[in-house]
C-alpha positions in Angstrom: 0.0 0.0 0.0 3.2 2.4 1.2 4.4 2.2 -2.8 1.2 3.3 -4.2 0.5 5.8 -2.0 3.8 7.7 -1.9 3.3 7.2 -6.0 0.4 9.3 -5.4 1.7 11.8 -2.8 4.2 13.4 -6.0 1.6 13.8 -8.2 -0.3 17.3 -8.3 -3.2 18.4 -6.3 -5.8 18.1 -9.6 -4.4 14.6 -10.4 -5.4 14.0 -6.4 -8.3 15.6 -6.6 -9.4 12.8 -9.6 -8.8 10.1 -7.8 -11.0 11.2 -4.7 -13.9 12.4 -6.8 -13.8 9.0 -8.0 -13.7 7.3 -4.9 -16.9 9.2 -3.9 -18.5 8.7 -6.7 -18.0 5.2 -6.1 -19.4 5.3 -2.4 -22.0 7.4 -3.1 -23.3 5.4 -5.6 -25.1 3.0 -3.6 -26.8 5.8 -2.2 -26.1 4.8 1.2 -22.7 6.2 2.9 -21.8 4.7 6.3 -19.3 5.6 9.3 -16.9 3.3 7.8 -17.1 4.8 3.8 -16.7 8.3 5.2 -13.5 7.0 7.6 -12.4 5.1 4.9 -12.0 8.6 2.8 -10.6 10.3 5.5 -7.8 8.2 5.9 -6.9 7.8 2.3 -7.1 11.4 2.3 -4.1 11.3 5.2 -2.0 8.9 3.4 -2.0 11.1 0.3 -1.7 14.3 1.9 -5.1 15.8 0.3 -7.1 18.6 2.3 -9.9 16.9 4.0 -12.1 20.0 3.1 -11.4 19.3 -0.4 -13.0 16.0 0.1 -15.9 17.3 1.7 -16.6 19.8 -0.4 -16.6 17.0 -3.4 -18.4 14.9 -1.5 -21.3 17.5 -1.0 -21.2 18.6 -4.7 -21.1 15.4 -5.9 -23.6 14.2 -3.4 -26.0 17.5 -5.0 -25.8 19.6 -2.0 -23.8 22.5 -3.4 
């Protein structure tokens, strides 16, 4: 996991930004997000060093909210 996400961690904030769109998109798409999705996000957003308001705010405008 360590080589993929330190991969990750010297690529730009918009190629970042990509992958955790698509990760939401990808929770939300069930319709249903739990405790562990949102945790889940959180961390990942840790390991790669990307703004956890960032994430929430694509979470909400993906989600329709914004």
């Amino acid at each position: 996991m360590l080589n993929f996400t330190n991969l990750i961690k010297t690529k730009s904030n918009k190629f970042k930004e990509k992958i955790i769109e698509d990760l939401w998109r990808l929770i939300i798409s069930d319709k249903n997000l739990d405790f562990y999705e949102t945790n889940l996000m959180r961390r990942i957003c840790g390991l790669i060093y990307f703004p956890d308001k960032l994430s929430g705010e694509i979470k909400m405008r993906i989600m329709g909210k914004k």
